[in-house]
N, C-alpha and C positions, 0 to 999 in steps of 0.2 A: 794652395788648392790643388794643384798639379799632383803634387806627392802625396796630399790626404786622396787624392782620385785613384793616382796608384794601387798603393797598399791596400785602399778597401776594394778595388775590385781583383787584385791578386789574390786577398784574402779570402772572401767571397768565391770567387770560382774552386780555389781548391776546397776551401770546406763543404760548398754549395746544400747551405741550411733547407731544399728543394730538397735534396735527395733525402732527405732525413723524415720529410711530410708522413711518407707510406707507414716508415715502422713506428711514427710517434702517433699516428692514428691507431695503430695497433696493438700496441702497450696501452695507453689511454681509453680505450672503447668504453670501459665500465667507469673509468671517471665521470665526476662532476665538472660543469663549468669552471665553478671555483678552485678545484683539483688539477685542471689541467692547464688556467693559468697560472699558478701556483710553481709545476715544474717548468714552464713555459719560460719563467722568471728565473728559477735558480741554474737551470740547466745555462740559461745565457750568464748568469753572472759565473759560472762555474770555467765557461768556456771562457769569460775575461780572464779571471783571473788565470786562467791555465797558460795563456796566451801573453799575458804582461809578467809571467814569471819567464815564460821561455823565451820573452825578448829581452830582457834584461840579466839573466843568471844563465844563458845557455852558451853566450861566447868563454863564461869561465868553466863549464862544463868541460867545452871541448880543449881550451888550455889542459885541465887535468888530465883529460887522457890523451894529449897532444895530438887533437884532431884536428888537421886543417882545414880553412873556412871554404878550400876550392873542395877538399876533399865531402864537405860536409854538403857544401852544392850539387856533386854531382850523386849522390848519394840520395840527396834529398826529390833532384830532378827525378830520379830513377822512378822515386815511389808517387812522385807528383803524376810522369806519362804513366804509372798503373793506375794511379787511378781513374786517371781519365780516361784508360782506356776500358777500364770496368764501369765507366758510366755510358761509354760508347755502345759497348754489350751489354747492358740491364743487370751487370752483376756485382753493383757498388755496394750491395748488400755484406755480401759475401766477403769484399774486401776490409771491411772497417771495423771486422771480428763479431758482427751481431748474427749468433746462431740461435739456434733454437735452443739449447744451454741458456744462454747469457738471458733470452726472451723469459722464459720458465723463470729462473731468478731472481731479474728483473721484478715479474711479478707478485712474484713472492714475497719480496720485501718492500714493494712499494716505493721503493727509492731508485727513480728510473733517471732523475736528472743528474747525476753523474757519471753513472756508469748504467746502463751504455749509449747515456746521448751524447755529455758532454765529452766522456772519453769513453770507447775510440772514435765516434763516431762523426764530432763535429771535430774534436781538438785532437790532431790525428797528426802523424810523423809528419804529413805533408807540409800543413802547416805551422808546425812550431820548426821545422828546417828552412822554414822561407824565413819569419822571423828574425831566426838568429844571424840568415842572411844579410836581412832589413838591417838588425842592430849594426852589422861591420859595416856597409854601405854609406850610411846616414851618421854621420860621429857628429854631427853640428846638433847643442840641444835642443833647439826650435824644430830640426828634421824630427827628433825623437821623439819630443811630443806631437806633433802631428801625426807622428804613426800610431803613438797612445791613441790619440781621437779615432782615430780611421779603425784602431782595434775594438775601440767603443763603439762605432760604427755599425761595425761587423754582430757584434753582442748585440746593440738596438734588435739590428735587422731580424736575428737569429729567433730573439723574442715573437716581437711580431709572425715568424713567416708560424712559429710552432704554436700563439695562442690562435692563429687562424687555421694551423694544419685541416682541421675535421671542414672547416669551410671549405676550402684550396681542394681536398681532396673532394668533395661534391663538385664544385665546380670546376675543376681541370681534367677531372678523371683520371686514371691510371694513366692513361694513354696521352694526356695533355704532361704532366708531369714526367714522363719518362721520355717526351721531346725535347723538353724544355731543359733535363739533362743531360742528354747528348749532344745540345748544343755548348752546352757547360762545361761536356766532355772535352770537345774539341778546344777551345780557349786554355784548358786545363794540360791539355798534351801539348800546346803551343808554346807555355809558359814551361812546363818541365824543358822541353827543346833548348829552352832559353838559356835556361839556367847550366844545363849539361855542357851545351857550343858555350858558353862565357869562361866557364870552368878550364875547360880543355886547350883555350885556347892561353887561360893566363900560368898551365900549369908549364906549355908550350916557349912561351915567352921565359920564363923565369932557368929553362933549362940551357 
């Protein structure tokens, strides 16, 4: 329970399916009910599966281009404290690639649950580098699956926070939501911290 507690809330604070409320109300305005639980649904199975591929096919990835797992840590921390520092300044927007482009497109084609909710926006460098972390960490396969869980977890929650999005956003207001991700922020620059000091110091040790 410990480790399914872990994972889903490392998971969770970097993706933070909260910062996603604003623009999936924004893309969705002219849907229906039934339409926007609809992406609500695929957008979370999208980000599963994006997530249960990059924890198990991403440590052979970086074999291939013979990336090291410390190397890929502080790499990953790097982009973990941006973003939490772009949720600290109200510009997480901006960081997760959704411009006014990708918006316009977006709507155009009507197919909003992949691109660009599911990627960049939820299933984002930050998180599929924690992952492939989780994967080297955790080599016992009861660890593994409980990370699977905690990854489903994450997907439940994703679902829920976006078929309530148009709620959440009446009820929290801009200004509720945009505190409630700077606290996410900070959690999310504490966790990159983490990752970087762990890195540095076993790159330290091995020299």
């Amino acid at each position: 329970m410990e480790l399914f507690i872990y994972v889903f809330a490392a998971l969770f604070s970097v993706i933070n399916p909260l910062g996603a409320v604003p623009i999936f109300v924004g893309l969705t305005q002219d849907y229906t009910k039934s339409e926007r639980s609809r992406v609500s649904l695929w957008t979370a199975i999208d980000v599963f599966l994006i997530l249960i591929i990059s924890f198990f096919i991403g440590e052979y990835v970086l074999q291939f281009f013979g990336i090291s797992i410390d190397a890929l840590r502080i790499a990953g921390g790097l982009i973990i404290v941006s973003s939490g520092f772009s949720l600290l300044t109200g510009k997480f927007n901006k960081t997760r690639g959704v411009n006014k482009k990708v918006e316009n497109d977006a709507h155009t084609r009507n197919q909003i649950a992949l691109t660009p909710l599911a990627i960049p926006m939820l299933a984002g460098p930050g998180s599929i580098s924690l992952l492939i972390a989780f994967y080297q960490d955790y080599t016992e396969i009861s660890q593994k699956v409980t990370a699977v869980f905690a990854i489903l977890g994450v997907a439940l929650v994703i679902f829920l926070v976006l078929k309530s999005a148009h709620y959440l956003s009446r009820i929290l207001g801009a200004s509720g939501i945009v505190a409630i991700s700077r606290i996410i922020g900070f959690i999310v620059i504490a966790i990159g911290v983490q990752y970087i000091s762990s890195s540095v110091v076993n790159i330290f040790k091995t020299i």
